[in-house]
One Martini backbone bead per residue (centre of mass of N, CA, C, O) as a GRO file, in nm:
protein
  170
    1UNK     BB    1  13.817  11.057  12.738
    2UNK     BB    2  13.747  11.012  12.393
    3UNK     BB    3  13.860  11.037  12.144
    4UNK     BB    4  13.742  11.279  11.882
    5UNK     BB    5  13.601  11.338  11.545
    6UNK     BB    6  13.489  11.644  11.364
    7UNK     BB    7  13.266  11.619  11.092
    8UNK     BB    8  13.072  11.658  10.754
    9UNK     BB    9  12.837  11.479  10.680
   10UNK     BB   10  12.743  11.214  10.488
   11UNK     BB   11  12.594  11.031  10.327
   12UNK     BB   12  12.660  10.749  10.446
   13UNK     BB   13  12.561  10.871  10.763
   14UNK     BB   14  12.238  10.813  10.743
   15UNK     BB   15  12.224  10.560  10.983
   16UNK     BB   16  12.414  10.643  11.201
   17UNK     BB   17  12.250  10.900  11.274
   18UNK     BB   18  11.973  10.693  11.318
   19UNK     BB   19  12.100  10.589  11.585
   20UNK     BB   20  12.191  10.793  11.758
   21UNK     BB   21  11.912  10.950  11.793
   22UNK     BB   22  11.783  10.717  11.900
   23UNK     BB   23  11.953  10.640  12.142
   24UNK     BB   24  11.944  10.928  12.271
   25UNK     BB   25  11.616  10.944  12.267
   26UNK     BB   26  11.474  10.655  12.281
   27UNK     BB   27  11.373  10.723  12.001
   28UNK     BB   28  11.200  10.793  11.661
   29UNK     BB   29  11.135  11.120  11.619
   30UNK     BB   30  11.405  11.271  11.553
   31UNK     BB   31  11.507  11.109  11.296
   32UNK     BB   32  11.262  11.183  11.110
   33UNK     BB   33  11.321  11.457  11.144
   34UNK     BB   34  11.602  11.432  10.990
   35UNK     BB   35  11.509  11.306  10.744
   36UNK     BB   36  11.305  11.564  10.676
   37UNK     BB   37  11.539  11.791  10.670
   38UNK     BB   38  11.729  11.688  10.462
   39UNK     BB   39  11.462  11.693  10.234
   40UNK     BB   40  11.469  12.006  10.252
   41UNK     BB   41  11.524  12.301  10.177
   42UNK     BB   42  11.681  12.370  10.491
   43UNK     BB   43  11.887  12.223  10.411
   44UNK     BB   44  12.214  12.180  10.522
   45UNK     BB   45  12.494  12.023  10.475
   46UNK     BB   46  12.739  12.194  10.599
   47UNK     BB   47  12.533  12.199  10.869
   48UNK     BB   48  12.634  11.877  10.951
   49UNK     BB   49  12.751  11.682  11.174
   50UNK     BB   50  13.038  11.440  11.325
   51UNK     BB   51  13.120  11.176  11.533
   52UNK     BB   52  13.412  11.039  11.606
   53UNK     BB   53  13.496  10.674  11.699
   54UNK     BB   54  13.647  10.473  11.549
   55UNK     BB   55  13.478  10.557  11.295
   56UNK     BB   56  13.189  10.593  11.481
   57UNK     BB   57  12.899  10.752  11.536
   58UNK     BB   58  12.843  10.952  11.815
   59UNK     BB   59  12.752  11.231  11.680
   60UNK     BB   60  12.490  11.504  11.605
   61UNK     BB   61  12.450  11.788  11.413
   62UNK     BB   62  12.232  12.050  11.320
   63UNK     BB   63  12.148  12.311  11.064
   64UNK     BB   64  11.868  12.553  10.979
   65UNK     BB   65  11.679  12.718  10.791
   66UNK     BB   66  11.490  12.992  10.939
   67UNK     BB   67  11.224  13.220  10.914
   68UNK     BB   68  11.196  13.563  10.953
   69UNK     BB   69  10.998  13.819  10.961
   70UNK     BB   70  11.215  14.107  10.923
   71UNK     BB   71  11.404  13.912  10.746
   72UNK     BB   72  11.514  13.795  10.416
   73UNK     BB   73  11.735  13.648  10.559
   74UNK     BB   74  11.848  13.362  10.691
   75UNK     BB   75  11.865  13.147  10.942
   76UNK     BB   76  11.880  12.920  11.270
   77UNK     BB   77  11.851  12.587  11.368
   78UNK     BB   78  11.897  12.389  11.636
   79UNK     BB   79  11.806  12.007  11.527
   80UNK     BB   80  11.969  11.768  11.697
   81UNK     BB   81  12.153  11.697  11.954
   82UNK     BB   82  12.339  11.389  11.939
   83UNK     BB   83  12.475  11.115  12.190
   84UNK     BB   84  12.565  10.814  12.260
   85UNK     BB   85  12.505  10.689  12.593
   86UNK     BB   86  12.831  10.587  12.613
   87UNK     BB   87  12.924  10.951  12.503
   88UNK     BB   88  12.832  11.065  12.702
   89UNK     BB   89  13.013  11.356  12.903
   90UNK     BB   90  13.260  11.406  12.739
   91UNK     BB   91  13.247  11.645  12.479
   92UNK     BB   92  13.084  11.636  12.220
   93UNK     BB   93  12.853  11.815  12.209
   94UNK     BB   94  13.011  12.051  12.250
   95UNK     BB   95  13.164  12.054  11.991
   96UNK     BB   96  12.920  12.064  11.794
   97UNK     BB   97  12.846  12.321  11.877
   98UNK     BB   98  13.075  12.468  11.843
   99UNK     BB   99  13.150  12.415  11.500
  100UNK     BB  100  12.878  12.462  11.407
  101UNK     BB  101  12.911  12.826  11.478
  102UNK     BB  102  13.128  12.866  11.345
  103UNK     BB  103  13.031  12.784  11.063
  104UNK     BB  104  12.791  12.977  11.031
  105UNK     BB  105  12.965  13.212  11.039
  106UNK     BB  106  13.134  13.157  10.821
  107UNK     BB  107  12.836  13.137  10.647
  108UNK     BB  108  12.665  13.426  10.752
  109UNK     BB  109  12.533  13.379  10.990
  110UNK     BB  110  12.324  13.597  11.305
  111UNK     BB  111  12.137  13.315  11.373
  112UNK     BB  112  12.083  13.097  11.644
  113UNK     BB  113  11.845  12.854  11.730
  114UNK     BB  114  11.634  12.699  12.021
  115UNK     BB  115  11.504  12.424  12.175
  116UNK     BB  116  11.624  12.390  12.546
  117UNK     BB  117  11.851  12.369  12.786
  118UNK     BB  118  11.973  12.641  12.944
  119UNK     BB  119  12.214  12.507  13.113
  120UNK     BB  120  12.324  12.375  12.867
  121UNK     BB  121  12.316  12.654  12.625
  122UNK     BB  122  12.440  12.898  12.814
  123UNK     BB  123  12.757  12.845  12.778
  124UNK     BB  124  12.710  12.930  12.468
  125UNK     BB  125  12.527  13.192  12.497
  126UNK     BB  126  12.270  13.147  12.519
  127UNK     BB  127  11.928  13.312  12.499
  128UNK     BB  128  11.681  13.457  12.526
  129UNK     BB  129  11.456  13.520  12.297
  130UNK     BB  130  11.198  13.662  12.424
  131UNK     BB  131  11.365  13.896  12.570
  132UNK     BB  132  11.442  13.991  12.278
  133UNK     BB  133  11.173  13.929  12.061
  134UNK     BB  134  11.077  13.679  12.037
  135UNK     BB  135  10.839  13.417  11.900
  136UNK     BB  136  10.714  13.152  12.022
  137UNK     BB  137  10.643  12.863  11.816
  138UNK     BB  138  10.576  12.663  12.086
  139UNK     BB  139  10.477  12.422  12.286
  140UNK     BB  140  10.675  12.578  12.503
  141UNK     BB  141  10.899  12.687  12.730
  142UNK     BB  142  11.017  13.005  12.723
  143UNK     BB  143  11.305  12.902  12.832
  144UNK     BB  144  11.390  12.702  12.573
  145UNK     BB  145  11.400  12.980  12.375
  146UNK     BB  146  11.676  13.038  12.192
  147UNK     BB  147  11.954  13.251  12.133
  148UNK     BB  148  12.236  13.303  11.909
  149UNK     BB  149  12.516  13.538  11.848
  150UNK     BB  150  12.736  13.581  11.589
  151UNK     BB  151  12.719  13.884  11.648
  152UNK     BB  152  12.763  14.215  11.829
  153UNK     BB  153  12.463  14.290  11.646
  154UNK     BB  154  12.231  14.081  11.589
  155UNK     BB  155  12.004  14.153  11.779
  156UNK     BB  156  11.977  14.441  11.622
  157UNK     BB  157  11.660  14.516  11.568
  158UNK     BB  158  11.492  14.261  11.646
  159UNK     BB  159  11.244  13.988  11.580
  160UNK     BB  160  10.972  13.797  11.588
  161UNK     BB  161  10.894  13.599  11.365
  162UNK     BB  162  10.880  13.237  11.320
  163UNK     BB  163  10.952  12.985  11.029
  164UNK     BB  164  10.993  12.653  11.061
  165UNK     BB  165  11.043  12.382  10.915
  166UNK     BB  166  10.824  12.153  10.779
  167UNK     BB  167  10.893  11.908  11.002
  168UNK     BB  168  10.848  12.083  11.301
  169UNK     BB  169  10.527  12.115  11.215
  170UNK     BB  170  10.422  11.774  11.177
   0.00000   0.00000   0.00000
């Protein structure tokens, strides 16, 4: 594995992101998505991070804000998690997500979304989010749908409907 580390995304660093998600997903329908969410209300500058080795972004991730329909506050949806296809299985990924949630946690959210693999996503706590009670907003396999706890009571007495920041719907 390959030494990186692991900071802050800068305004600068908004080519080097849009190539490494282009290159992650090999399209680049994700990276229009990122460049659409920088610019969206839902954007938290803190919560999105970068993957540096020897200077160069290899990775990154974000975290925006998405409204539940029974809570008056603010959560988290992850997405897109992307690691240039030459540093993939490295522990990359993983860290950006370890990195992103103690962050999230840091900064006071309760919950954080995403659409994604299940055993990929599962060893970080992630659980079906459907099975909590939230109401998958996406034509996409309810497996997919999951939620991590930020905290040991996260979870109680929540549920319902969420709405994903509008370059999600787009």
């Amino acid at each position: 594995m390959h030494e990186f580390d692991v900071e802050t995304a800068g305004p600068t660093d908004t080519t080097a992101i849009r190539d490494v998600v282009t290159a992650a997903f090999e399209r680049d329908d994700e990276a229009i998505l990122v460049d659409a969410l920088r610019e969206s209300p839902a954007y938290r500058p803190d919560l999105s991070f970068v993957a540096r080795h020897d200077g160069d972004v290899i990775g990154h991730v974000m975290f925006t804000e998405v409204a539940l329909s029974d809570r008056e506050t603010a959560e988290l949806v992850l997405a897109p998690l992307s690691v240039s296809p030459e540093h993939q299985r490295s522990g990359v990924g993983s860290r950006l997500v370890r990195v992103g949630l103690d962050a999230a946690r840091d900064a006071g959210y309760e919950l954080v979304f995403l659409h994604g693999d299940p055993d990929y996503y599962g060893r970080f706590g992630f659980t079906s989010a459907v099975d909590a009670g939230f109401e998958n907003p996406f034509d996409m396999p309810d497996e997919a749908f999951q939620v991590y706890a930020l905290s040991e009571d996260s979870l109680a007495d929540v549920g319902g409907a969420l709405t994903y920041p509008a370059p999600f719907r787009e």
